[in-house]
N, C-alpha and C positions, 0 to 999 in steps of 0.2 A: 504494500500500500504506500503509496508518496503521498509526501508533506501536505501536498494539495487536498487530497482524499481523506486526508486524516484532520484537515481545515475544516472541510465542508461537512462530514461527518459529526465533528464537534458542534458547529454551527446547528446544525441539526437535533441532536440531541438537546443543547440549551435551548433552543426553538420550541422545542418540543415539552421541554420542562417548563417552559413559561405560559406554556395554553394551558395545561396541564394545572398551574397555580392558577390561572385565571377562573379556571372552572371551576374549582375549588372555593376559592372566594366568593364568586357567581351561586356556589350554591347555598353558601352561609348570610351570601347579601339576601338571596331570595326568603330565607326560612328565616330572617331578622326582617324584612319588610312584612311578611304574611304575620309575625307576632306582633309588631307594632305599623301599623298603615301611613299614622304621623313621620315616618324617617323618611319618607319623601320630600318633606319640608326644612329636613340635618341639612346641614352642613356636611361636606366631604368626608372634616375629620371626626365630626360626631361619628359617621356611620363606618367610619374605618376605626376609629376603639370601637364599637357595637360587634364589628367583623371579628375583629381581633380578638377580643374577652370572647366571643360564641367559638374562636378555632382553638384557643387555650383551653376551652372547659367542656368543648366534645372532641377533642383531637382524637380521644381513646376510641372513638366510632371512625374513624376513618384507617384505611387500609395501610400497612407500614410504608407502602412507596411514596402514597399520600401525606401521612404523617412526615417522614423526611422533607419532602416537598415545602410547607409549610412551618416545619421547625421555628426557624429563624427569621420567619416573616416579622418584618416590623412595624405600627400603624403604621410609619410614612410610607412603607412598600407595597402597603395596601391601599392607602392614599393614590397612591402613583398608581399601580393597578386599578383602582375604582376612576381613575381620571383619562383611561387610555381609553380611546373608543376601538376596538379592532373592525375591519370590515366586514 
């Protein structure tokens, strides 16, 4: 495998790990919107500590690749995720 392939490879894999947290997120934003309907009127960073405190204290439900994933999430990198729009 060259340098090249083992670039694009990589790039892939982080690619892949970053939908991977989005949906993640996406699914702790949806299941924190369905308990409170008012978080549509938060703030960014209200509703990313909301994300955050629901992925700390059900992370035990989620799958170990998932958990990894997630670990080290921090509000602002959910901030930043909740602020990306993907296409």
């Amino acid at each position: 495998m060259t340098s090249r392939n083992t670039d694009n490879t990589n790039k892939d894999n982080e690619a892949t790990k970053a939908v991977q947290t989005r949906k993640i997120v996406e699914r702790f934003l949806h299941k924190l919107s369905d308990d409170d309907p008012t978080l549509y009127y938060a703030s960014t960073s209200e509703v990313a500590r909301g994300v955050h405190m629901m992925i700390k204290e059900h992370s035990n439900r989620l799958s170990p690749e998932e958990q990894k994933l997630v670990r080290h999430l921090t509000i602002k990198d959910i901030e930043v995720i909740l602020g990306f729009h993907s296409k």
